[in-house]
C-alpha positions as a Python dict, from the first residue, in 0.01 Angstrom:
ca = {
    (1, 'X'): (0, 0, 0),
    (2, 'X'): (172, -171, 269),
    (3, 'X'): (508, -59, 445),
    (4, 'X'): (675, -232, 706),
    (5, 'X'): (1036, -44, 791),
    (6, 'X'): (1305, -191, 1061),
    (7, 'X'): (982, -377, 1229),
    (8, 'X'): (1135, -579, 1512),
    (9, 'X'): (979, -772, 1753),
    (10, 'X'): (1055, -986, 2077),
    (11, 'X'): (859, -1238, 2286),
    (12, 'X'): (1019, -1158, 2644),
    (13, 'X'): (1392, -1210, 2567),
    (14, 'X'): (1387, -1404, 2238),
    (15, 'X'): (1384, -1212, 1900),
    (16, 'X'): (1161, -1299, 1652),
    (17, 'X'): (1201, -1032, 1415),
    (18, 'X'): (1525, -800, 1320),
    (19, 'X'): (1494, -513, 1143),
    (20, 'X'): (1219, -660, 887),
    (21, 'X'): (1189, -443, 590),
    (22, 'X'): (910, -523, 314),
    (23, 'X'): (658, -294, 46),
    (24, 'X'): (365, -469, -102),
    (25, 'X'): (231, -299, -352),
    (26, 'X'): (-165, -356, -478),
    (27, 'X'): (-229, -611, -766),
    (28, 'X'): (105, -820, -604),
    (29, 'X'): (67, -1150, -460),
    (30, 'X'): (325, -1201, -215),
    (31, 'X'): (481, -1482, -94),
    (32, 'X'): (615, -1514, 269),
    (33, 'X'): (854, -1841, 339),
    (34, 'X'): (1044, -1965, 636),
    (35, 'X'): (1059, -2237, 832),
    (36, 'X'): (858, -2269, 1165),
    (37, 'X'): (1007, -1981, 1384),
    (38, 'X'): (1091, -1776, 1154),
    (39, 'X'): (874, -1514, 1214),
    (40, 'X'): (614, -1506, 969),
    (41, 'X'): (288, -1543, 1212),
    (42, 'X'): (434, -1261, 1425),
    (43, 'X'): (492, -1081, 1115),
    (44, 'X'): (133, -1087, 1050),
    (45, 'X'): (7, -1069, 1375),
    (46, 'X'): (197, -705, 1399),
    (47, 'X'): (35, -590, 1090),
    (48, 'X'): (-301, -668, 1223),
    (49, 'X'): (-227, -447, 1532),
    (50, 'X'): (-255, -735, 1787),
    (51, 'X'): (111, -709, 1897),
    (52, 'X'): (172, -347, 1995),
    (53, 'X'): (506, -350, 2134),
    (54, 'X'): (709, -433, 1830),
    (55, 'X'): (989, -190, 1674),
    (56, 'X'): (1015, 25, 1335),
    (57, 'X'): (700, 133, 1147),
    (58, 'X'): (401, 12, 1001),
    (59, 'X'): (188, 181, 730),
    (60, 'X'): (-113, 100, 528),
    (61, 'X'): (-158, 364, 260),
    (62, 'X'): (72, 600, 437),
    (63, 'X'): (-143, 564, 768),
    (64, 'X'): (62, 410, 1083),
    (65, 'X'): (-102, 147, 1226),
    (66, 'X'): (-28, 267, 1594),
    (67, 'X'): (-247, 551, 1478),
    (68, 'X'): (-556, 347, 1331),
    (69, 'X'): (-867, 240, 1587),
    (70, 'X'): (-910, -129, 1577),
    (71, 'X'): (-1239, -59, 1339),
    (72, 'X'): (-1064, 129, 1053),
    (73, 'X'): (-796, -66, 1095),
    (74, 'X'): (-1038, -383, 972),
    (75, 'X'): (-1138, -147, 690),
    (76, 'X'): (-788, -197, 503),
    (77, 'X'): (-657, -496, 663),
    (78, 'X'): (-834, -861, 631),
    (79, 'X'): (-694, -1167, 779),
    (80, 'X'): (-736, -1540, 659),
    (81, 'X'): (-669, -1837, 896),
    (82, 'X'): (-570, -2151, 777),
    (83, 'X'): (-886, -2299, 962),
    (84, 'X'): (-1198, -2225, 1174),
    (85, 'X'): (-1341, -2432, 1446),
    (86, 'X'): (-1646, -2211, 1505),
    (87, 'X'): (-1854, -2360, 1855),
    (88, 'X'): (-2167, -2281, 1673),
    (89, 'X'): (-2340, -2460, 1315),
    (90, 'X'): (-2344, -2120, 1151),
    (91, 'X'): (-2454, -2088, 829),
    (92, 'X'): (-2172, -2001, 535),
    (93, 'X'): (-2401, -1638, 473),
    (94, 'X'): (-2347, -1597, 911),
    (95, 'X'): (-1976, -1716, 882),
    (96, 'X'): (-1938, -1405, 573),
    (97, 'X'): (-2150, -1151, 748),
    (98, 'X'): (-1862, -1138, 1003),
    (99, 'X'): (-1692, -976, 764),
    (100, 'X'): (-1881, -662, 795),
    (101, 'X'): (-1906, -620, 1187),
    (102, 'X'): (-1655, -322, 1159),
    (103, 'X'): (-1970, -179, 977),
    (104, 'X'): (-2225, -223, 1275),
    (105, 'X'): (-2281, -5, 1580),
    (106, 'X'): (-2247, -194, 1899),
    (107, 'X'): (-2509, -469, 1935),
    (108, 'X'): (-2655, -388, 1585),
    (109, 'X'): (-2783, -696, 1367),
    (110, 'X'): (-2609, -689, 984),
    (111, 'X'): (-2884, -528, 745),
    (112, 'X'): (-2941, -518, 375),
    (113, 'X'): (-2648, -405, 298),
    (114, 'X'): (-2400, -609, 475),
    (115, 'X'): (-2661, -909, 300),
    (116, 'X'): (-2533, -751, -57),
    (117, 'X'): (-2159, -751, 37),
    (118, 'X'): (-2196, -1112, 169),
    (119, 'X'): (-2337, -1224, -137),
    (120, 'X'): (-2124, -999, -355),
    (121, 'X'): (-1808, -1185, -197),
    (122, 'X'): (-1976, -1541, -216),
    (123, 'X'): (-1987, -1470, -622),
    (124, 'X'): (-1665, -1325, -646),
    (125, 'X'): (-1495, -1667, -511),
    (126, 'X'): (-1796, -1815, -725),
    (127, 'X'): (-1886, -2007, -438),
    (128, 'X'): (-2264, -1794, -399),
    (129, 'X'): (-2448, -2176, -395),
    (130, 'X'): (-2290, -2198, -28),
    (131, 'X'): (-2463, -1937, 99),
    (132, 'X'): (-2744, -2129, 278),
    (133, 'X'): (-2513, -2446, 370),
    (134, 'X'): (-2353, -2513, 679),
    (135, 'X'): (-2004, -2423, 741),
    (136, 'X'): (-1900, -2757, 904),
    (137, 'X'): (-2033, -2949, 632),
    (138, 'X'): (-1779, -2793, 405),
    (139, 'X'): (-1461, -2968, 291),
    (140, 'X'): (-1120, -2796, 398),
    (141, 'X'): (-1089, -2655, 104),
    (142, 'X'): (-1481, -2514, 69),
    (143, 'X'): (-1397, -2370, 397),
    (144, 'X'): (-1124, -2193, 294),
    (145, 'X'): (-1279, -2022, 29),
    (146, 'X'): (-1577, -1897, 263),
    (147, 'X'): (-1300, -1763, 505),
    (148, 'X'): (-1133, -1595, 199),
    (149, 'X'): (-1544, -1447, 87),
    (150, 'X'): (-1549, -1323, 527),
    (151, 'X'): (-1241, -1130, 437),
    (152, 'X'): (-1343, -939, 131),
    (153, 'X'): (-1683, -895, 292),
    (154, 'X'): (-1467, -666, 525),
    (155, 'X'): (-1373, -453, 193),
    (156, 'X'): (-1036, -461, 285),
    (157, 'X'): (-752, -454, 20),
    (158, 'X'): (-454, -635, 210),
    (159, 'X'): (-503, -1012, 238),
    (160, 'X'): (-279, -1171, 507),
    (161, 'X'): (-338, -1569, 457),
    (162, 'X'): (-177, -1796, 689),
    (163, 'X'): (-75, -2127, 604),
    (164, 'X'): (-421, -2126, 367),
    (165, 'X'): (-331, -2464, 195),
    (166, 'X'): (-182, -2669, 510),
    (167, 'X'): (-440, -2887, 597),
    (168, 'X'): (-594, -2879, 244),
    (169, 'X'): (-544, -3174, 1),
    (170, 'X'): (-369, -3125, -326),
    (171, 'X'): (-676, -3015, -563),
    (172, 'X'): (-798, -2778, -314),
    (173, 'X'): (-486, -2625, -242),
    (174, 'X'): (-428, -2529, -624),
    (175, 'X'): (-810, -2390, -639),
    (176, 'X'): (-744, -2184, -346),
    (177, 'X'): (-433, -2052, -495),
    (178, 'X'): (-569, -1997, -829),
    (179, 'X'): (-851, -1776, -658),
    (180, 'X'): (-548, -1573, -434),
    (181, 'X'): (-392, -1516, -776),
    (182, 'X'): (-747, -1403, -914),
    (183, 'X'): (-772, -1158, -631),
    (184, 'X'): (-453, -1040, -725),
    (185, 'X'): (-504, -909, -1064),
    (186, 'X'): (-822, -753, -904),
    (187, 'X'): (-604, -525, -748),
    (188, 'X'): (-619, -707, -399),
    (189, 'X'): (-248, -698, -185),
    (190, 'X'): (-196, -1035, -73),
    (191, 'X'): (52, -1219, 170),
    (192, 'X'): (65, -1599, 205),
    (193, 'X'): (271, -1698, 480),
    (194, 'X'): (379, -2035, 346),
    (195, 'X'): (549, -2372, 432),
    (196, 'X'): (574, -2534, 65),
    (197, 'X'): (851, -2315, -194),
    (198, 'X'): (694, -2490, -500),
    (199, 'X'): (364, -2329, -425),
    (200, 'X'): (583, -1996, -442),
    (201, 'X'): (771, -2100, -754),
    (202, 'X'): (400, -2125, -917),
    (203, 'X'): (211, -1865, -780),
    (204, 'X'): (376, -1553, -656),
    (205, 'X'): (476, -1212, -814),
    (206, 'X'): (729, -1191, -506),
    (207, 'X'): (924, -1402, -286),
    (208, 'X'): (1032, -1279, 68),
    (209, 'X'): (1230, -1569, 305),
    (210, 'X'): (1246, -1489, 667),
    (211, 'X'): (1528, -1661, 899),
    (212, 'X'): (1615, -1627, 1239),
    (213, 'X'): (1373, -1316, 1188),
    (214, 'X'): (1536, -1190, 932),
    (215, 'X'): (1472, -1101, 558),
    (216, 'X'): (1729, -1310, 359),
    (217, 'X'): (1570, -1327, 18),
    (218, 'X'): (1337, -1057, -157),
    (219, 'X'): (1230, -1056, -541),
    (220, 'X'): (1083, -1273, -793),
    (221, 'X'): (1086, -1687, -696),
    (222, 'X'): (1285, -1764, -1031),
    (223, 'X'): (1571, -1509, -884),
    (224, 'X'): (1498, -1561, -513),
    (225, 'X'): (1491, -1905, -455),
    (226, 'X'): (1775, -2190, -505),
    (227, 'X'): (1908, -2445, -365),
    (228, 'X'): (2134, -2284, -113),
    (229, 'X'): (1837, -2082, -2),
    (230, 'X'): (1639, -2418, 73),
    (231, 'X'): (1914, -2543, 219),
    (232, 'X'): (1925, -2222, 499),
    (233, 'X'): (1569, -2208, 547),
    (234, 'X'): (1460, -2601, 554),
    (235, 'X'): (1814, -2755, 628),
    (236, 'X'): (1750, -3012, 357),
    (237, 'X'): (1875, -3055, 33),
    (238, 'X'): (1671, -2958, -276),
    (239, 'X'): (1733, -2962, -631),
    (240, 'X'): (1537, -2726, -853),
    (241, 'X'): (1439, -2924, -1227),
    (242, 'X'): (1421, -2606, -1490),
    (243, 'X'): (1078, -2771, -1740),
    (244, 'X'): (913, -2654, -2020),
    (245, 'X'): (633, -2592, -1759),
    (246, 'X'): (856, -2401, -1524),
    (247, 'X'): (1069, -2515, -1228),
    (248, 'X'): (979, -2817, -1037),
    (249, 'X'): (1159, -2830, -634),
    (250, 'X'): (1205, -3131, -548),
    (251, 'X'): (1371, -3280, -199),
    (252, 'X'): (1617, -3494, -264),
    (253, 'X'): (1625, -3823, -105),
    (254, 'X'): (1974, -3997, -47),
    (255, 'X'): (1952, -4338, 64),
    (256, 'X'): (2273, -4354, 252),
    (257, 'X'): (2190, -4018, 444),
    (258, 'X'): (2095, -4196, 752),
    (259, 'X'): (2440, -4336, 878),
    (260, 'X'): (2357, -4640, 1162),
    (261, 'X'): (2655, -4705, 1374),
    (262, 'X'): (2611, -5051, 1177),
    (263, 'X'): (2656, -4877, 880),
    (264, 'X'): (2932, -4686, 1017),
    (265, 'X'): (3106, -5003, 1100),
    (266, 'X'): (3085, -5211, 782),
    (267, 'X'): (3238, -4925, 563),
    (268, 'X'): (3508, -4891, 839),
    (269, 'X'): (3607, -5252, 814),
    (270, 'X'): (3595, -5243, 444),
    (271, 'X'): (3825, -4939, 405),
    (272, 'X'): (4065, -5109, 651),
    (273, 'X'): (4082, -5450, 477),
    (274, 'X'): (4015, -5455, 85),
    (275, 'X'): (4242, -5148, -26),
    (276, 'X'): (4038, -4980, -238),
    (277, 'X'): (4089, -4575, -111),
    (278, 'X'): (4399, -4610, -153),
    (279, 'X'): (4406, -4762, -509),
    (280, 'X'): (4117, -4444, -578),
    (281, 'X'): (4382, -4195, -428),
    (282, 'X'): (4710, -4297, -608),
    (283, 'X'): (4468, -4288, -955),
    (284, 'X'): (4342, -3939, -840),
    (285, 'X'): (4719, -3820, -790),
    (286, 'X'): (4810, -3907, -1146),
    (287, 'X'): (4528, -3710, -1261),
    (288, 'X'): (4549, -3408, -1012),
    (289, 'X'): (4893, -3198, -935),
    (290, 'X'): (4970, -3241, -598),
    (291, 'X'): (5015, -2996, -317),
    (292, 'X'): (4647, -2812, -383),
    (293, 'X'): (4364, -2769, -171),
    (294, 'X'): (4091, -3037, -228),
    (295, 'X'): (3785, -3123, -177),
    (296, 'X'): (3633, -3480, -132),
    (297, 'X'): (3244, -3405, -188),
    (298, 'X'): (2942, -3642, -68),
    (299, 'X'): (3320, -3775, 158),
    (300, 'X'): (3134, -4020, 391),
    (301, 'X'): (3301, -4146, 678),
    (302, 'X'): (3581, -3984, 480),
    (303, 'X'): (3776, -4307, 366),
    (304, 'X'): (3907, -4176, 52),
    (305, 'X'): (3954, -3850, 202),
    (306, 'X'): (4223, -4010, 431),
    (307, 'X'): (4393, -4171, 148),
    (308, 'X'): (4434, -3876, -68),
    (309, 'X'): (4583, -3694, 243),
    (310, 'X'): (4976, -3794, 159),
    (311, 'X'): (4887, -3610, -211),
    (312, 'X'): (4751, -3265, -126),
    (313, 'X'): (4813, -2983, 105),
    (314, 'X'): (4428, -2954, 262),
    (315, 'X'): (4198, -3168, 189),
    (316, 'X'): (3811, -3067, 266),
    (317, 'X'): (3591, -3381, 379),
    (318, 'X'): (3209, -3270, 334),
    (319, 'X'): (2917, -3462, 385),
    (320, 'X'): (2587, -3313, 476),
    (321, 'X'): (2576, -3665, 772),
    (322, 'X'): (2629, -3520, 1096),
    (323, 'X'): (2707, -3946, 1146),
    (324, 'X'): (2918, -3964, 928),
    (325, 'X'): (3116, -3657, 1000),
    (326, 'X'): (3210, -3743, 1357),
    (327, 'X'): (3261, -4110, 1259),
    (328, 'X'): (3511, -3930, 1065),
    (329, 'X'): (3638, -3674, 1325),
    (330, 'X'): (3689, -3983, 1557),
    (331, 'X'): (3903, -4148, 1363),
    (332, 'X'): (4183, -3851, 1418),
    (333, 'X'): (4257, -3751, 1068),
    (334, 'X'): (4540, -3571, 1030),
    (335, 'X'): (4553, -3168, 1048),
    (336, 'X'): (4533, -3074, 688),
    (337, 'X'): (4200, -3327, 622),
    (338, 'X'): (3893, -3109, 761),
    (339, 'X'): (3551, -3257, 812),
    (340, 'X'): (3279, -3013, 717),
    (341, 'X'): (2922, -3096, 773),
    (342, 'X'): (2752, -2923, 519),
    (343, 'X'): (2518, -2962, 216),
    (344, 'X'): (2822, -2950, -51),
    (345, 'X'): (2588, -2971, -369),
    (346, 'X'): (2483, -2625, -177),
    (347, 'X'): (2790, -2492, -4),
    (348, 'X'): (2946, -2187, -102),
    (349, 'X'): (3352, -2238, 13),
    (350, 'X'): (3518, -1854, 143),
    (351, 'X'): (3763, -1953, -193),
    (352, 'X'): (3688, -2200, -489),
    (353, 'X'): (3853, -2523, -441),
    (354, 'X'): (4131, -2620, -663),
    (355, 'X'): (3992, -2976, -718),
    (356, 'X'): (3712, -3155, -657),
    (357, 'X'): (3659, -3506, -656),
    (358, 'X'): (3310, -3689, -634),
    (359, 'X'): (3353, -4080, -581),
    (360, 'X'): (3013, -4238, -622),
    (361, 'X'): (2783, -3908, -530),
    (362, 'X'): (2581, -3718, -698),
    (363, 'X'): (2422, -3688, -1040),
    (364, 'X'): (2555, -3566, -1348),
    (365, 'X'): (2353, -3262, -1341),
    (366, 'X'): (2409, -3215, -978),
    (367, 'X'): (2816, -3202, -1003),
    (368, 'X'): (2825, -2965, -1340),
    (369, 'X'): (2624, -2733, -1103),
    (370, 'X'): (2844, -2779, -809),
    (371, 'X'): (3161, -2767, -951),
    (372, 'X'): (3064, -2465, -1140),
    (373, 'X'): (3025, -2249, -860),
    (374, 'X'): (3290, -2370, -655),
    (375, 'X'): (3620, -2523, -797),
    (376, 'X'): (3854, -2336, -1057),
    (377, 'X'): (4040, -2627, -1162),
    (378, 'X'): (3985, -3030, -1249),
    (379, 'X'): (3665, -3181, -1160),
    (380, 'X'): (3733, -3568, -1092),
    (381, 'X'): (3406, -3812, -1139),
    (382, 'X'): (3476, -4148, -986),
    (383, 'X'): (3151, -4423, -1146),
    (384, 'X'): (3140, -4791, -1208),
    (385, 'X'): (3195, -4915, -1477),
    (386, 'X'): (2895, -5168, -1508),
    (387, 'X'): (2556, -5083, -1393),
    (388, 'X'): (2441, -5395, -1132),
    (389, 'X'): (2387, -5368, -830),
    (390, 'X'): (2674, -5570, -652),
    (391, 'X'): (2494, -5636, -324),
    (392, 'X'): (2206, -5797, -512),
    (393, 'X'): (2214, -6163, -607),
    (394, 'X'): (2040, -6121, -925),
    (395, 'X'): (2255, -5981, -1256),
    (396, 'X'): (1902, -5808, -1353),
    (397, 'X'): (1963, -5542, -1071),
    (398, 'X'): (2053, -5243, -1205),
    (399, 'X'): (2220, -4970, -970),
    (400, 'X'): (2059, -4637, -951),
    (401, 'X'): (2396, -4443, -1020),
    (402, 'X'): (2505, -4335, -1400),
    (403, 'X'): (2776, -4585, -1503),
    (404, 'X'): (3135, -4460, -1646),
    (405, 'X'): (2974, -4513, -2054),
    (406, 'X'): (2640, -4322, -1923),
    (407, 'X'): (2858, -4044, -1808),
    (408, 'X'): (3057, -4004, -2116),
    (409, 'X'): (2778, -4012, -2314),
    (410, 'X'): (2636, -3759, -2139),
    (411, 'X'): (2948, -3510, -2160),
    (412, 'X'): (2956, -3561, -2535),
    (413, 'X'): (2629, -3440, -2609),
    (414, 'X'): (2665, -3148, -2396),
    (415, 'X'): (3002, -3080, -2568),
    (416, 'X'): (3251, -3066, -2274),
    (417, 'X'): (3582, -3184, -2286),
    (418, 'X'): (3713, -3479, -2109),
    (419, 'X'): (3924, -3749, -2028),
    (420, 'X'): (3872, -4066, -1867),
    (421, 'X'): (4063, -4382, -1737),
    (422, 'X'): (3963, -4729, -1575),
    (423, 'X'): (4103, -4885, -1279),
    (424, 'X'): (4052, -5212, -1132),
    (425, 'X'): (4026, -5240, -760),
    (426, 'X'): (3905, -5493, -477),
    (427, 'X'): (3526, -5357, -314),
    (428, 'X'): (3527, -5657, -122),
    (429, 'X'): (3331, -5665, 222),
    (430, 'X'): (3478, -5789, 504),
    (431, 'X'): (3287, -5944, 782),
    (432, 'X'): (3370, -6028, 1162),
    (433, 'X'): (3093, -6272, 1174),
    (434, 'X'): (2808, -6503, 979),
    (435, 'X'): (2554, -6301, 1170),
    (436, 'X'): (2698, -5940, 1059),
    (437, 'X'): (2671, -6052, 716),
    (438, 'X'): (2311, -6107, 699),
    (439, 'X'): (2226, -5848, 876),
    (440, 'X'): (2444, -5665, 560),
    (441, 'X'): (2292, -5824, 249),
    (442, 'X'): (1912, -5757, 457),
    (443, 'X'): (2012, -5401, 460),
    (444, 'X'): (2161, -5349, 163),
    (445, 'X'): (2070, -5602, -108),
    (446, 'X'): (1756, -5523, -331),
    (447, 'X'): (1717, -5890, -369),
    (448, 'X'): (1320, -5929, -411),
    (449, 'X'): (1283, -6171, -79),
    (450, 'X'): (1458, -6017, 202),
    (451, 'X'): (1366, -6346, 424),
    (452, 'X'): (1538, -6553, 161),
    (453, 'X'): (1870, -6423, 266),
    (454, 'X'): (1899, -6680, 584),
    (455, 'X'): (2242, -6738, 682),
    (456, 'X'): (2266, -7049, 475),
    (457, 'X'): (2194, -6823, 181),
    (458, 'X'): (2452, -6586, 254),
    (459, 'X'): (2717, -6811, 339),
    (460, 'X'): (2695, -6970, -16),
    (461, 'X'): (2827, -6600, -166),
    (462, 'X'): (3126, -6577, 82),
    (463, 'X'): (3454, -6679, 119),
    (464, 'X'): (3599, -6833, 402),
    (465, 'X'): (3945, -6635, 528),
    (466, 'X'): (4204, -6723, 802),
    (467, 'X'): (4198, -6417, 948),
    (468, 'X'): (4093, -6435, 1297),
    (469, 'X'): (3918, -6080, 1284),
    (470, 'X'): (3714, -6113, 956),
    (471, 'X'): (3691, -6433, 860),
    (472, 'X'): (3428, -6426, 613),
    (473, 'X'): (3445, -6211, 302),
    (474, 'X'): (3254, -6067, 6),
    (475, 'X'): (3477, -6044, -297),
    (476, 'X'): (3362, -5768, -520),
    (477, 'X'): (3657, -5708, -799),
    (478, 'X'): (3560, -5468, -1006),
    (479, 'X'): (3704, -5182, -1293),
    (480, 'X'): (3603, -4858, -1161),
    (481, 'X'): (3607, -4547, -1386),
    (482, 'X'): (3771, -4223, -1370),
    (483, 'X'): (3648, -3963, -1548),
    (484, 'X'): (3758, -3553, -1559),
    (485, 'X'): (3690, -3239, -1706),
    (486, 'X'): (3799, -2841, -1643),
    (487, 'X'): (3539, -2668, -1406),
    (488, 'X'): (3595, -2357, -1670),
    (489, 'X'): (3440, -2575, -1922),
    (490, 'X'): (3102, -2661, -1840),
    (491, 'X'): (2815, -2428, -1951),
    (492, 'X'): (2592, -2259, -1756),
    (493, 'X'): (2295, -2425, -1620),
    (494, 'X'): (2043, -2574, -1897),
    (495, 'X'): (1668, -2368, -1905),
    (496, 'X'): (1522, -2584, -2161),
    (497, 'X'): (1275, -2890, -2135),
    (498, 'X'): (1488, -3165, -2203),
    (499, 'X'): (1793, -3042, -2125),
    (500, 'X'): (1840, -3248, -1758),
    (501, 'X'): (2048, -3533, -1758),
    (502, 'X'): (1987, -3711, -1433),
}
């Protein structure tokens, strides 16, 4: 068994690890996450013995390391690199046979028996057809099974594998995994520092997340890891798909994440000249009791935060854009609107909001689960009501966002209670010149021939304006829906196959 108690560890000034606690017991098949810097290679490298001067205690079956020679410390402890660069063509049966140099007196050759355990460990990974073959000429992944068949050679029974499937591609990383999990139920203790949480999700008994050095997350991946946690570790957003087959992690991918200053400056001018915040914010009031504290999730540069400003008594602006948070900041909102830059499908408020209010963000699935966890009171969805894409010039372009009727559809098979309304308001796009707005419809239309879109193109689908600031303009009328429900009323999360709505 393996115990690690208040192990803490510095390089010069700069802790690595704090107070690291951890048991692995044998048969488990531990998983260790964390993004780079977190600790996990120094982790390792202080169970191995080659970092003396750490803190706290480390056993191996109730033996302190600081107590154990370097040779029967090899005996119980076996470490797997991600790769090998050896500067000679050995031979996969000389690459193995390292295994057992604890074994040999100094200067001693390997012998019969350190032959047997060779092969023995070669047919365990069922990879005994290697033996004669060189170990360049391997694949990454053939390699890392040899280096896995060195390390049982050495008869230990704690694995440490670093990073084993980085530089492998995706068949041989599963094949490398299933044999780790193989090992496992062979009685083998095994710890796979890793960079990729689904391979976790599949494979491991036991989750443990290291940040800033310290253990934030310990226990089974289904109870260990969520989105918040991905969030903390990675500092992206993730959302985790529950499947028949288990649970999938996938990054998520928002295509206005990456705020230009261009970007930045057309959504400015539109807020300032077509009116549509404002029309949102009065529609919001009628639905919402004034006075409350608010928040405005997926906010943006915070337009319609600043609108519904007059109507409540705080009003939390969060966007995970660090962009589009100071565009916001710079535009001096008033005291009571506060810009947080934060994941907010992830976020976890001191107090549950008492509304929330999600105007064109997020899935379906991805506000039930928000809202759930952080507002106690009305839940406002604002969606269009048709489903083109109003930057594109052709009516066959759908928009990838769930339309008012999708929505409601939606909520009525899950069985939550609603209400919704429709309001019509002007989405128009302003623009100061010609020039600007081609360089908008290039950006933003999913017209199949960017090039088409010369200026003598675009100028067809504007309107000419005396207005000596924005004299050309996109008129987008449209009838936007509002739709809202009780936070208290949706379920908790589905665990079915089937039971996403995306």
């Amino acid at each position: 068994m393996l115990d690690v108690q208040d192990l803490s560890f510095s390089y010069g000034p700069r802790p690595v690890l704090r107070g690291v606690c951890l048991q692995a017991q044998p048969g488990e098949l531990l998983f260790v996450l964390g993004a780079n810097g977190a600790g996990k290679t120094t982790l390792f490298r202080c169970i191995l013995g080659l970092l003396p001067g750490y803190g706290g205690q480390i056993r191996v079956d109730g033996q302190s390391i600081a107590g154990l020679s370097a040779r029967v410390l090899a005996q119980k402890v076996a470490y797997i690199p991600q790769s090998h660069h050896p500067a000679f063509p050995y031979s996969v049966m000389d690459m193995v046979l390292m295994g057992t140099n604890h074994r040999l007196a100094p200067f001693a050759s390997p012998g019969r028996a350190e032959r047997q355990l060779a092969m023995e460990a070669l047919e365990t990974l069922g990879i005994a057809d290697y033996a004669s073959r060189s170990f360049q000429r391997l694949s990454g992944g053939e390699q890392q099974l040899v280096l896995i068949a060195r390390a049982l050679a050495q008869q230990a029974r704690i694995l440490l594998m670093d990073e084993p499937t980085s530089a492998l591609d995706f068949g041989n990383q599963v094949r490398v995994l299933e044999r780790a999990a193989a090992l496992a139920n062979q009685g083998y203790t095994i710890l796979i520092s890793c960079h990729n949480p689904q391979h976790a999700m599949l494979y491991a008994q036991r989750v443990v997340a290291l940040h800033d050095g310290r253990i934030v997350a310990d226990g089974p991946p289904a109870d260990a890891l969520d989105e918040g946690l991905m969030q903390r570790l990675y500092g992206v957003p993730a959302r985790f798909v529950r499947t028949g087959d288990g649970i999938l992690i996938a990054p998520l991918r928002r295509t206005i994440s990456l705020w230009t200053p261009d970007m930045i400056r057309f959504m400015q001018d539109a807020a300032a000249v077509n009116g549509c915040y404002p029309a949102l914010a009065r529609a919001v009031h009628e639905i919402l009791p004034g006075g409350g504290r608010l928040c405005d999730a997926g906010c943006g540069i915070g337009s319609l935060s600043l609108a519904l400003a007059p109507y409540f008594s705080h009003v939390v602006a969060a966007d995970a854009s660090p962009e589009a948070i100071q565009a916001l900041r710079r535009s001096g909102p008033p005291d009571h609107v506060e810009p947080r830059l934060c994941d907010v499908l992830s976020d976890v408020p001191k107090q549950p909001y008492d509304a929330m209010v999600f105007c064109f963000f997020g899935t379906l699935e991805e506000v039930l689960r928000t809202a759930r966890r952080q507002c106690s009171g009305t839940v406002v969805l604002i969606r269009r009501t048709r489903d083109t894409h109003r930057f594109s010039h052709s009516a066959a372009r759908r928009s990838r966002r769930q339309n008012l009727e999708q929505l409601c559809r939606a909520l009525e098979e899950r069985g939550i209670p609603f209400h919704s309304r429709e309001v019509e308001v002007d989405m128009g796009q302003p623009f100061r010149t010609l020039e600007d707005a081609v360089l908008f419809f290039r950006t933003h239309s999913r017209d199949d021939n960017p090039a088409a879109l010369t200026p003598e193109a675009v100028q067809q689908r504007l309107e000419r304006r005396d207005d000596p600031v924005f004299p050309w303009y996109f008129p987008v009328h449209e009838r936007i829906g509002l739709l809202w429900l009780q936070a208290c009323d949706i379920p908790d999360p589905p665990t079915e196959k089937g039971d996403e709505v995306s």
